[in-house]
C-alpha positions, -999 to +999 in steps of 0.1 A: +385-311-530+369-334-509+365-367-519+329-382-521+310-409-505+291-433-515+265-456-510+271-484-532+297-496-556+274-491-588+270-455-575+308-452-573+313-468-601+294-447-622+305-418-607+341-420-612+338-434-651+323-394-656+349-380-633+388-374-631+407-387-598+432-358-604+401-336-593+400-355-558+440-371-554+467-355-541+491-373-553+519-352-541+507-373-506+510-405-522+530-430-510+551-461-526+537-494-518+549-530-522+535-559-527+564-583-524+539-615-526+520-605-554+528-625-584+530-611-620+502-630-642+521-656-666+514-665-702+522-703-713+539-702-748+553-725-772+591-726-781+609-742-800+645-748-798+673-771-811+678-804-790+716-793-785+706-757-774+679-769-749+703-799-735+729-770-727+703-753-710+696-785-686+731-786-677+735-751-669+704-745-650+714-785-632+749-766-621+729-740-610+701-760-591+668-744-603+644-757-634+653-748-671+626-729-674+632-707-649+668-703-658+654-694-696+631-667-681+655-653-659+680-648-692+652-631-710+643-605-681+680-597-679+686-591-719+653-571-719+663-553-694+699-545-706+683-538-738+656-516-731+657-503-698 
């Protein structure tokens, strides 16, 4: 099926919230796109942690030249990712 055209973006809009993209996608032509620059949206949260802990942090992510907090994050993408895929 063809897909439609239209005039406006409230006409689209309105169109495709009654309608299915399946009907007008082929998504056996799609394609894999990246978008190396986009950044994922972050959340600022509250931790807390013991003194000793967080000091042990410092000096690792010191040895490894980057911020603690980025050293913390990276830990926790890698154990939710060994964890659960």
């Amino acid at each position: 099926m063809v897909s439609p055209e239209f005039d406006t973006e409230a006409e689209e809009r309105a169109f495709w919230e009654s309608h299915d993209s399946s009907d007008y996608v082929d998504w056996k032509q799609a394609a894999s796109v990246s978008f190396p620059n986009l950044k994922p949206s972050t959340k600022t949260i509250s931790l807390r942690l013991p003194e000793a802990l967080l000091e042990r942090i410092k000096i690792e992510a010191n040895r490894r030249d980057m911020p603690y907090q980025s050293l913390i994050k990276a830990w926790l993408a890698e154990d939710v990712v060994r964890h659960y895929g």
